[in-house]
Backbone as CSV, one residue per row, in Angstrom:
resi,resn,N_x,N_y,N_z,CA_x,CA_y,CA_z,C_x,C_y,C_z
1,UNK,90.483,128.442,77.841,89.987,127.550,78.860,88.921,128.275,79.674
2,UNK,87.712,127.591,79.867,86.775,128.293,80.729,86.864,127.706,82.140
3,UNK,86.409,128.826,83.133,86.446,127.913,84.608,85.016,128.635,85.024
4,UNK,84.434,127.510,85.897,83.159,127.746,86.483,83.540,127.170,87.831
5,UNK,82.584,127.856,89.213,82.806,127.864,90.377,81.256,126.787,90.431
6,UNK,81.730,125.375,91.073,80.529,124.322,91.117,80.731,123.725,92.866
7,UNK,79.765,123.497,93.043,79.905,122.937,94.437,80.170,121.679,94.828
8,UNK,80.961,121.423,95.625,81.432,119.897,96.370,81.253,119.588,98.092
9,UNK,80.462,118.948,97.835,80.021,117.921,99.126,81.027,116.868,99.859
10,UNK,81.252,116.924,100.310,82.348,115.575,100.986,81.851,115.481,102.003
11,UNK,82.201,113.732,102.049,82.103,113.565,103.839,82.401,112.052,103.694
12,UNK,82.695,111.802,104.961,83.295,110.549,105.111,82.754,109.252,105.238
13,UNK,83.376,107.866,104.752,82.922,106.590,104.585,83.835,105.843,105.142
14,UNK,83.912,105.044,106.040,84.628,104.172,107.031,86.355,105.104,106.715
15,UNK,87.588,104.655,106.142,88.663,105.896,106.185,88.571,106.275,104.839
16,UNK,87.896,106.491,104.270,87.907,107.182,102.416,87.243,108.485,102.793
17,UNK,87.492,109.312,102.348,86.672,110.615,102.102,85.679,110.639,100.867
18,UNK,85.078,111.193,100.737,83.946,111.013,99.063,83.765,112.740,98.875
19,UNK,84.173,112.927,97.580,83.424,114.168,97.276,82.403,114.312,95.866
20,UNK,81.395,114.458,96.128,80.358,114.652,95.077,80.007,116.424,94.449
21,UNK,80.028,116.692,92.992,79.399,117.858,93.009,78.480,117.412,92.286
22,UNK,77.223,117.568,92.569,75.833,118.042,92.399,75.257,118.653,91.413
23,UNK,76.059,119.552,91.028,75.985,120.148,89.635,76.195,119.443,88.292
24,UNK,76.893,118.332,88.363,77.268,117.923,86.957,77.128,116.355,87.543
25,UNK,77.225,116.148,88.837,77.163,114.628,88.948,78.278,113.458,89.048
26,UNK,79.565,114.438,89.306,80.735,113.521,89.469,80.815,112.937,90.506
27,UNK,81.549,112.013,90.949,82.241,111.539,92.444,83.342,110.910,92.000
28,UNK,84.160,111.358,93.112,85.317,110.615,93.401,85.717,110.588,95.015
29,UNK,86.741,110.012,95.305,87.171,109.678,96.640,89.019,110.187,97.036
30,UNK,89.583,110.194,98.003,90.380,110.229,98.850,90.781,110.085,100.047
31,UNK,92.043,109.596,100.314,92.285,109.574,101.674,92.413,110.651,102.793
32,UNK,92.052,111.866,102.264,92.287,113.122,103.047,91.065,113.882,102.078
33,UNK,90.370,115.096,102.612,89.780,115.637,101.870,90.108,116.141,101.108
34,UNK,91.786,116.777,100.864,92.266,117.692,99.887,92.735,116.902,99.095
35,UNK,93.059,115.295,98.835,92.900,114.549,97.862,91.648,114.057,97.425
36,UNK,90.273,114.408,97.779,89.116,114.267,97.882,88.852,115.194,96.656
37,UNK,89.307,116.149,97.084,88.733,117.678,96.195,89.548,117.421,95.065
38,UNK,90.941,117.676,95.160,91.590,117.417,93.834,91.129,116.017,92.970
39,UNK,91.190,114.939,93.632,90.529,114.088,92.493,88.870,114.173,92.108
40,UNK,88.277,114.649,92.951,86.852,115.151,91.859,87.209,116.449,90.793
41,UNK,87.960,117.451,91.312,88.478,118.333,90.243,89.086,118.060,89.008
42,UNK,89.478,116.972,89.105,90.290,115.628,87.791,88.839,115.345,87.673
43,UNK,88.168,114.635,87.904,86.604,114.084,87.229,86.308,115.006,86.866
44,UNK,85.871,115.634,87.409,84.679,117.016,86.976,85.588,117.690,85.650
45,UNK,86.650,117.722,85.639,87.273,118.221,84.308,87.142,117.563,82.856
46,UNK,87.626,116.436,83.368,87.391,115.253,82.491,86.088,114.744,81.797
47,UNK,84.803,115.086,83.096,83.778,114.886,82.441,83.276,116.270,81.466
48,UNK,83.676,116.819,81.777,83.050,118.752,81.387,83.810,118.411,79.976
49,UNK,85.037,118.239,79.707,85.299,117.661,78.371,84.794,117.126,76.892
50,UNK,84.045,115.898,77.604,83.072,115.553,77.013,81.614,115.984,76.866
51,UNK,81.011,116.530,77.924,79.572,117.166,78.454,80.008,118.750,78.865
52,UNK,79.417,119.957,78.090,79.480,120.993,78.707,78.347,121.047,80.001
53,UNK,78.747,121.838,81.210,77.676,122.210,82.064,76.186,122.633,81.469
54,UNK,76.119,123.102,80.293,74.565,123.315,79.993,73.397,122.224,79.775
55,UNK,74.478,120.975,79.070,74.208,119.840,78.925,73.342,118.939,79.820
56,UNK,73.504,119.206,81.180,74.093,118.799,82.492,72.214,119.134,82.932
57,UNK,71.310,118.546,83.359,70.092,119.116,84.048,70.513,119.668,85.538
58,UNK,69.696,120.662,85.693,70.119,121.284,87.030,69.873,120.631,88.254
59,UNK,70.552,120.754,89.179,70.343,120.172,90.440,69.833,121.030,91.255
60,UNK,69.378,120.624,92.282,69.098,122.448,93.526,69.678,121.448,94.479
61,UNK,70.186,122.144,95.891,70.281,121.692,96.792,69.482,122.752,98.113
62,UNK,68.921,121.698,98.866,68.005,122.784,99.853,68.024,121.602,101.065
63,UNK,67.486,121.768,102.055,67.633,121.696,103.486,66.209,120.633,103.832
64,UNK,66.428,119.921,104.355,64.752,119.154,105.154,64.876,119.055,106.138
65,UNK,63.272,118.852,107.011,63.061,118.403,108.043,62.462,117.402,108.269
66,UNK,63.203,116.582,109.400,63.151,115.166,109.440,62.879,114.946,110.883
67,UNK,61.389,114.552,111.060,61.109,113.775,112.424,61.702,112.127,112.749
68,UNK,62.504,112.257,113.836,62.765,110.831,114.071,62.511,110.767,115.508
69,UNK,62.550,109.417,115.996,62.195,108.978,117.469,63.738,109.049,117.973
């Protein structure tokens, strides 16, 4: 079994939590974040199954600046 360290985003939507990783493109949801994480960790497994990470085009994640009134 291989394991790779991928990143997850969460944050919240009216009471659901959402966690996305970026790297491969999963989402899933929960009512707490640590059911957030574990069920994208079920996706992200599930999809890696079928699709290895190389497969996968890269994502970057980086920072902007945003003028608003």
């Amino acid at each position: 079994m291989k394991n790779k360290v991928l990143t997850a985003i969460i944050h919240k939507e009216e009471d659901m939590y959402v966690a996305e990783c970026p790297e491969v493109g999963t989402v899933d949801q929960g009512e707490t974040i640590e059911e957030a994480i574990a069920n994208l960790k079920e996706a992200t497994r599930l999809y890696l199954e079928v699709c290895s990470v190389e497969d996968v085009s890269p994502r970057f994640v980086t920072a902007i600046e945003v003028s608003y009134a």
